[in-house]
N, C-alpha and C positions, 0 to 999 in steps of 0.2 A: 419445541421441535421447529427446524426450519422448514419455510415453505421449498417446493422444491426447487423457483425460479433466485434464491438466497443463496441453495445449497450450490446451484450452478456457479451461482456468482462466484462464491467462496474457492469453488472448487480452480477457477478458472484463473484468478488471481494466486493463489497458490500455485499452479501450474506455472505460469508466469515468473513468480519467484522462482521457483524451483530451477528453469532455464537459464535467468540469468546469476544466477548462483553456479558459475563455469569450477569452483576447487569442490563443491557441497560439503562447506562446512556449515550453511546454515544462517550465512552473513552475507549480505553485497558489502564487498568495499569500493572504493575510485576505479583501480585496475578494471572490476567486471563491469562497471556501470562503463569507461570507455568503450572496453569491447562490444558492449553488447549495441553501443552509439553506432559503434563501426561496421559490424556487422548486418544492423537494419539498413544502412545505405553504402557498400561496400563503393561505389563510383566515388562518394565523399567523404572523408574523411572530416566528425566531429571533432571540432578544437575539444581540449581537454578541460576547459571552463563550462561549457555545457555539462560535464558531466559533475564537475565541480559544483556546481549550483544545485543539481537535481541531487547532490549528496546532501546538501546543507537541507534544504526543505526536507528531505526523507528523515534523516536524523535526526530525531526530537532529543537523544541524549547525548548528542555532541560525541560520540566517542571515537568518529571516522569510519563507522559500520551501520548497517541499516538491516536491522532486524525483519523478520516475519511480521510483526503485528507493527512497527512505523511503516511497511511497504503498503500494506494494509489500509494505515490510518491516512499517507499522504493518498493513494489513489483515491480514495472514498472523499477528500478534501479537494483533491483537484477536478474531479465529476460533478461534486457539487451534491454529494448523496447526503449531506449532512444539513444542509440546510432546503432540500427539498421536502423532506417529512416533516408535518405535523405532529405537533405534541399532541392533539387528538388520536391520530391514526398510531401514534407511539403507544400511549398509552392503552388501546386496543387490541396491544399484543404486548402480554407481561414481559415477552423475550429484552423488547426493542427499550423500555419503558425511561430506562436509564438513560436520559438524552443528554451529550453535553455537547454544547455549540464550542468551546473552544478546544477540547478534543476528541470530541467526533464521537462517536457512540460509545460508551462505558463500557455496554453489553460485552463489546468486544474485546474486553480486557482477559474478561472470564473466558474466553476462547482460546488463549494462548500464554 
């Protein structure tokens, strides 16, 4: 079971997807990551390579779409939640226990 300050987490980053997921099919692509560029500072208009970039890191399978669990795995990567836990404190909760430093919590495969 999640703690309930996990559950928030979770909840809050999926909220997040969910918004910038503008057709809800369940995918960002390029299109919604400008928009969504555009939209957070309406005065300036994001070049389309900032959005281009933040595709490429989000996309761990190349395929020009950025699923639920890569939105997931980059924010938890770009926070730095991945390399702030201990494999002691990992291991004290059977949830967490599956640690992998080069993609990011296992656990969280099983979630999605």
């Amino acid at each position: 079971m999640l703690s309930p300050q996990l559950k928030t987490a979770f909840d809050t980053i999926i909220d997040a997807f969910l918004f910038l997921d503008k057709n809800g099919d369940g995918k960002l692509n390029k299109k919604e990551l400008i928009l969504a560029l555009n939209e957070a500072s309406p005065w300036e208009r994001s070049p389309s390579h900032i959005a281009m970039t933040r595709l490429k890191e989000m996309d761990w399978d190349k395929n020009g779409e950025i699923s639920l669990k890569e939105f997931l795995f980059a924010l938890t990567k770009w926070v730095g939640m991945d390399s702030v836990m201990r494999k002691s404190q990992l291991q004290a909760n059977p949830i967490l226990y599956e640690y992998d430093t080069s993609y990011s919590w296992s656990f969280l495969y099983f979630l999605f």
